[in-house]
DRENPA-3360 file (N, C-alpha, C; in nm, 2 decimals, always signed):
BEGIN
1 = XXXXXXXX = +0.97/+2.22/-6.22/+1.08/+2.26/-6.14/+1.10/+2.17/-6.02 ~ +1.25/+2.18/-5.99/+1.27/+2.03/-5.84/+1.20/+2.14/-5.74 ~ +1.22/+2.04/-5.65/+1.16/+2.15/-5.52/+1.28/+2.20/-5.44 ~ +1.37/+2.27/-5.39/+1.49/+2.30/-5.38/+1.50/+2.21/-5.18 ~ +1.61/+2.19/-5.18/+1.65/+2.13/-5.06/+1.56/+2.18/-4.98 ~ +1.50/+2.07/-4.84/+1.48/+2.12/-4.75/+1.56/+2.21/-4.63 ~ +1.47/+2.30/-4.58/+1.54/+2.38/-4.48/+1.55/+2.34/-4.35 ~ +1.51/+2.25/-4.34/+1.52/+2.16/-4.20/+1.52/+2.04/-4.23;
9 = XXXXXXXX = +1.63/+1.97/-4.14/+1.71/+1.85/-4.13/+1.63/+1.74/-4.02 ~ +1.57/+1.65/-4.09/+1.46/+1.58/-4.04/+1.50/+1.44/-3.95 ~ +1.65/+1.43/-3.96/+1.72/+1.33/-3.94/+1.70/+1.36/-3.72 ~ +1.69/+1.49/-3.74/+1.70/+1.49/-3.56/+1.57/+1.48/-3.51 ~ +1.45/+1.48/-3.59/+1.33/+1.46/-3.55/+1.27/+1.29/-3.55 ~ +1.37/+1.25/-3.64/+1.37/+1.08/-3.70/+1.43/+1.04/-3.57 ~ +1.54/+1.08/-3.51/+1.63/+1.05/-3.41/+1.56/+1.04/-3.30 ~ +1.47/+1.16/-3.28/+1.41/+1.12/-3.15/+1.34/+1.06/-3.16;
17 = XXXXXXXX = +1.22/+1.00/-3.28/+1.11/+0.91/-3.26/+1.17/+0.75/-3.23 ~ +1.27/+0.75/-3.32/+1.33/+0.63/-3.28/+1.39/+0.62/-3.11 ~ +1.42/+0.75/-3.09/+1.47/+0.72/-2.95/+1.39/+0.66/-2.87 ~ +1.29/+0.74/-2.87/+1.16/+0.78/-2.75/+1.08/+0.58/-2.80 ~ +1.09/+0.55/-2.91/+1.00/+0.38/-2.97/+1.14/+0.32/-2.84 ~ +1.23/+0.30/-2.87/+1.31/+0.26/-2.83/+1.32/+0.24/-2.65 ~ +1.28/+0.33/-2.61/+1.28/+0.37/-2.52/+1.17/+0.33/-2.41 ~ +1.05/+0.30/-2.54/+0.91/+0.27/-2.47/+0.90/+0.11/-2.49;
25 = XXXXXXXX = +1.06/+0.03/-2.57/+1.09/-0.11/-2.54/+0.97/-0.16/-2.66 ~ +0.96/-0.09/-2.80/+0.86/-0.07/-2.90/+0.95/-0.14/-3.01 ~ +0.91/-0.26/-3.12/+0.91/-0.25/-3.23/+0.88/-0.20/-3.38 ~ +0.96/-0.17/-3.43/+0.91/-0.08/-3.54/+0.76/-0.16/-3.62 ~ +0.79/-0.30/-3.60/+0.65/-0.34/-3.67/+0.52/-0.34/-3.58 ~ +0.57/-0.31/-3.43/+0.43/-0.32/-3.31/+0.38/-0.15/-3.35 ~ +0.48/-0.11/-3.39/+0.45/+0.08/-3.40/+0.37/+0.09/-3.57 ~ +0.44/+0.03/-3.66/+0.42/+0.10/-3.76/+0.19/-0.01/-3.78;
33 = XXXXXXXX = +0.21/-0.09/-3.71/+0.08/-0.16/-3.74/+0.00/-0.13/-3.59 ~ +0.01/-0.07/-3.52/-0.03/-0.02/-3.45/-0.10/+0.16/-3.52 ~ -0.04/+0.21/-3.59/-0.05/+0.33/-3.65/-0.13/+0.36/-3.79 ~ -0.12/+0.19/-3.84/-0.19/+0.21/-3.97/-0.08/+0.20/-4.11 ~ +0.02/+0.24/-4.09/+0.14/+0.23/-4.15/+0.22/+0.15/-4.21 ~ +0.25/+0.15/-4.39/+0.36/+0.06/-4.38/+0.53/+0.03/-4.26 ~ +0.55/-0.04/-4.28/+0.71/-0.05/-4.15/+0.84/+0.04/-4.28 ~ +0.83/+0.03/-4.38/+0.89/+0.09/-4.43/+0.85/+0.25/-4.43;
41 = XXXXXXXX = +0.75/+0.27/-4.43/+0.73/+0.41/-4.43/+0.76/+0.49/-4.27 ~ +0.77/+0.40/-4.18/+0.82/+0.41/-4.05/+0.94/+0.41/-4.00 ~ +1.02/+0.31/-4.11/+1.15/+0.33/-4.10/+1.23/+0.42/-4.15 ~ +1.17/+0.46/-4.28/+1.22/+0.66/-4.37/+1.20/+0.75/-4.22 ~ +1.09/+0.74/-4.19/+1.08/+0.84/-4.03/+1.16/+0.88/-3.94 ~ +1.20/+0.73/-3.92/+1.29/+0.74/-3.79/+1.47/+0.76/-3.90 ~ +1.49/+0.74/-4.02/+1.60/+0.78/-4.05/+1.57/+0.94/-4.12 ~ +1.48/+1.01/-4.11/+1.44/+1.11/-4.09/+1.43/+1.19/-4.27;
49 = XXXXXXXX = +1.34/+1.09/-4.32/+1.29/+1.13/-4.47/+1.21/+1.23/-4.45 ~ +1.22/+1.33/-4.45/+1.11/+1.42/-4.50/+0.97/+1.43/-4.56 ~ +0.96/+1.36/-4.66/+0.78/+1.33/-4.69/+0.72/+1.43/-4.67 ~ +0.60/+1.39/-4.62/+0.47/+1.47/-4.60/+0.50/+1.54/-4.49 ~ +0.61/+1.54/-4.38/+0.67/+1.65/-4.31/+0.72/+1.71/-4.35 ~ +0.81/+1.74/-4.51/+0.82/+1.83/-4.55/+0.70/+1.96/-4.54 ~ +0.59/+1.89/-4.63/+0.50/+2.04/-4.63/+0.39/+2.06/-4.53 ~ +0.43/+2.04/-4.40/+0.38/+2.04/-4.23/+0.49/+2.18/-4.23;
57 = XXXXXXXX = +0.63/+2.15/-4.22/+0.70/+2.22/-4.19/+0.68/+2.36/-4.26 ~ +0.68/+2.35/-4.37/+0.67/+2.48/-4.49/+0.57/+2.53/-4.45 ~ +0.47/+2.48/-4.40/+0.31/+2.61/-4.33/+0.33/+2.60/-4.23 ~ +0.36/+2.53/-4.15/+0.39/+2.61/-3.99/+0.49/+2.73/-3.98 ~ +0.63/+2.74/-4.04/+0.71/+2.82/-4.07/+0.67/+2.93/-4.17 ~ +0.58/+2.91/-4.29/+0.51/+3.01/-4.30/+0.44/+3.12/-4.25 ~ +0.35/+3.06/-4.19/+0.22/+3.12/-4.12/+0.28/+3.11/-3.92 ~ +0.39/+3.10/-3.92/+0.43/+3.11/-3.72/+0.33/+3.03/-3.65;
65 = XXXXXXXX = +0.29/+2.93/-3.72/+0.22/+2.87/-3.61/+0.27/+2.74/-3.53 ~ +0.26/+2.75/-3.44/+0.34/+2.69/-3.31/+0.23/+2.56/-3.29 ~ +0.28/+2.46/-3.36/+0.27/+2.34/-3.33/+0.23/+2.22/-3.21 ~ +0.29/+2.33/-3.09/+0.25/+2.27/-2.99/+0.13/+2.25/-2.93 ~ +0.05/+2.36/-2.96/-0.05/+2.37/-2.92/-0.18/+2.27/-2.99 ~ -0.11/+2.17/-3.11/-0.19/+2.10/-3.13/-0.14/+1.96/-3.11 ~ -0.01/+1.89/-3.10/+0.05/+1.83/-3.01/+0.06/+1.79/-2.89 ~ +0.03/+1.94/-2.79/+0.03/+1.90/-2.68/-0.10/+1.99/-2.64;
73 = XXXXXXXX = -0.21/+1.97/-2.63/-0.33/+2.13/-2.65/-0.35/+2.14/-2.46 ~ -0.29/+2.04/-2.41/-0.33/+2.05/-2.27/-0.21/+2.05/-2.19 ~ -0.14/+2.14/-2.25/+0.04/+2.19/-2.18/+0.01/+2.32/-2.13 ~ +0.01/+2.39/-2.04/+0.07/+2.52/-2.01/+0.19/+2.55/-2.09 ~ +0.27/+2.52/-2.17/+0.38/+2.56/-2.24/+0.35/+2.70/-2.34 ~ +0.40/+2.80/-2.33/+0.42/+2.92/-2.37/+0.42/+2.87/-2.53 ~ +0.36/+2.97/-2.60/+0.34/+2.92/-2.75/+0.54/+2.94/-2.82 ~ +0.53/+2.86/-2.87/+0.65/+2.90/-2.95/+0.69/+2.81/-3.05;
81 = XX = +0.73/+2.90/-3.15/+0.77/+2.78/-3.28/+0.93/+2.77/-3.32 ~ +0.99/+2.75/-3.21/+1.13/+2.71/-3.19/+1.18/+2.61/-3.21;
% end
C-alpha cells in the first residue's frame, strides 16, 4: 500500500532552514559538510522534502509530544506541540 499524502506541508519548515542558513551568510555545501550530509539531501530540506521528517512528524503528532523540549531543553518555553 502507498503511504497516503503527508499531513503537514514541509515546504514552510524547508523555508525557514534555508532562511535562517541564509541569514547566518552559510552555504549549502559549508552546511551540508559541516553536518555530515550529502548537499543534495540538504537541498530536498530546504525545498522542504519530507523524508525521514515525515515519520518524526507522525510520532510526535501521535503521542503529543512537544518537540521543544528536545530542541531547545534549556528554554523556559511552555511545552507545546503547535
Amino acid at each position: 500500500a502507498k503511504r497516503p499524502v503527508p499531513l503537514y506541508d514541509f515546504k514552510a519548515f524547508g523555508a525557514a532552514i534555508k532562511a535562517a542558513r541564509n541569514e547566518y551568510g552559510e552555504s549549502r555545501k559549508k552546511v551540508s559538510d559541516e553536518l555530515y550530509i550529502p548537499r543534495a539531501t540538504f537541498e530536498y530540506r530546504e525545498q522542504g522534502t519530507p523524508a525521514e521528517f515525515t515519520g518524526i512528524y507522525d510520532l510526535v503528532t501521535r503521542y503529543h509530544i512537544s518537540v521543544d523540549q528536545f530542541f531547545f531543553p534549556n528554554s523556559n518555553a511552555e511545552k507545546s506541540t503547535g
